[in-house]
C-alpha positions as CSV (number, residue, x, y, z in Angstrom):
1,X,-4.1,-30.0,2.8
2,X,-0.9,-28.0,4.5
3,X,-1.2,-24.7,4.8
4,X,0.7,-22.5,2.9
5,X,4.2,-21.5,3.9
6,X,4.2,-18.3,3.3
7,X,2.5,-15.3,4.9
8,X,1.0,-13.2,2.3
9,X,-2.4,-12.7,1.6
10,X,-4.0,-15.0,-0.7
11,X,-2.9,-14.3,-4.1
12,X,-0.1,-12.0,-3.5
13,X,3.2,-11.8,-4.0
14,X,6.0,-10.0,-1.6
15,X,9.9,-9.0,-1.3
16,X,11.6,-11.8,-0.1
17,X,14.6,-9.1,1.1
18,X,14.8,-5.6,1.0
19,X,15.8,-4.4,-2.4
20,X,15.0,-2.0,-5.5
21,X,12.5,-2.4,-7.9
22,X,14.2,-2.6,-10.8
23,X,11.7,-3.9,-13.7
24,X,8.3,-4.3,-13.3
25,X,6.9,-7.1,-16.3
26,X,3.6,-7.3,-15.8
27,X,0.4,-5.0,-15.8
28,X,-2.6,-5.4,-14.1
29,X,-5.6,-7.9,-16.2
30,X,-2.4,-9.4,-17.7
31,X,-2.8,-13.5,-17.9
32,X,0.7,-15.4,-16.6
33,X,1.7,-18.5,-17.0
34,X,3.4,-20.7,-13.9
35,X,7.2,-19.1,-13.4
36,X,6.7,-16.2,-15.1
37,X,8.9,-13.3,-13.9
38,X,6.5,-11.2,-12.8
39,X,9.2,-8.3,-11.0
40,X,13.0,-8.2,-10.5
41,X,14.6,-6.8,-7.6
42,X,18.1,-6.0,-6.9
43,X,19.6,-6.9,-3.5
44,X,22.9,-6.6,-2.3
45,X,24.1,-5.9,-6.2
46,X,22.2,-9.1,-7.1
47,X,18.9,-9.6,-9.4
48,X,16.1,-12.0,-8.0
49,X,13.3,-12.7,-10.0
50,X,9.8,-12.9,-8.9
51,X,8.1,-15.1,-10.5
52,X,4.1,-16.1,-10.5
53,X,3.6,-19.6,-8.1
54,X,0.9,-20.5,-10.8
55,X,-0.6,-19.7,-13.9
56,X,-3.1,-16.6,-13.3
57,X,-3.8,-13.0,-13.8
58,X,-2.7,-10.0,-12.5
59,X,-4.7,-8.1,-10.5
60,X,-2.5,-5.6,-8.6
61,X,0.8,-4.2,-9.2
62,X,2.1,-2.0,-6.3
63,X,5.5,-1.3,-6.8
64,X,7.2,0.7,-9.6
65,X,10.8,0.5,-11.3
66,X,12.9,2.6,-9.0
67,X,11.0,2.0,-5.9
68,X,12.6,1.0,-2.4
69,X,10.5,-2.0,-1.1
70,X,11.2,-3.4,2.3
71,X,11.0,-7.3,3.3
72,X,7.5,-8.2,3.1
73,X,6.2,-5.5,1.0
74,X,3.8,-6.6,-1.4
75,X,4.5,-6.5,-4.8
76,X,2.0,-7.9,-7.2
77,X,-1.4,-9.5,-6.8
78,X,-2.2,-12.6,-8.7
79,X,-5.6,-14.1,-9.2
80,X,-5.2,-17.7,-10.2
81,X,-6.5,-19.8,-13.1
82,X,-9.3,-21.8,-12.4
83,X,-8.4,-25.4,-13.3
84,X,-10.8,-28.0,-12.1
């Protein structure tokens, strides 16, 4: 099995640039599917989605509309579905 690419914490979900919070879609013990916008955030006057890598549920939101988040920050926490 590969490793995964990215560097966040298992489950969790960060700013890919530094942007703005601009609408937060999700609450916390709310079940997702698989490419779900989860967060959209506005960088250099353009809207990236965040959207869940898997079906799951939310455990932790940590950003708020409005908010400034930096590169890395972390944004959500998901908890994925079991599926064995």
């Amino acid at each position: 099995a590969e490793a995964d690419a990215s560097h966040s914490h298992q489950g969790g979900l960060s700013a890919p640039m530094n942007g703005s919070i601009v609408r937060v879609l999700v609450t916390p013990g709310q079940a997702v599917e698989a490419g779900a916008q989860l967060v959209v955030l506005e960088a250099m006057k353009m809207e990236h989605s965040i959207r869940a890598p898997q079906a799951g549920t939310v455990k932790a939101v940590y950003c708020q509309e409005g908010e400034m988040v930096s590169e890395g920050a972390a944004l959500v926490e998901l908890e994925a579905s079991a599926q064995n």
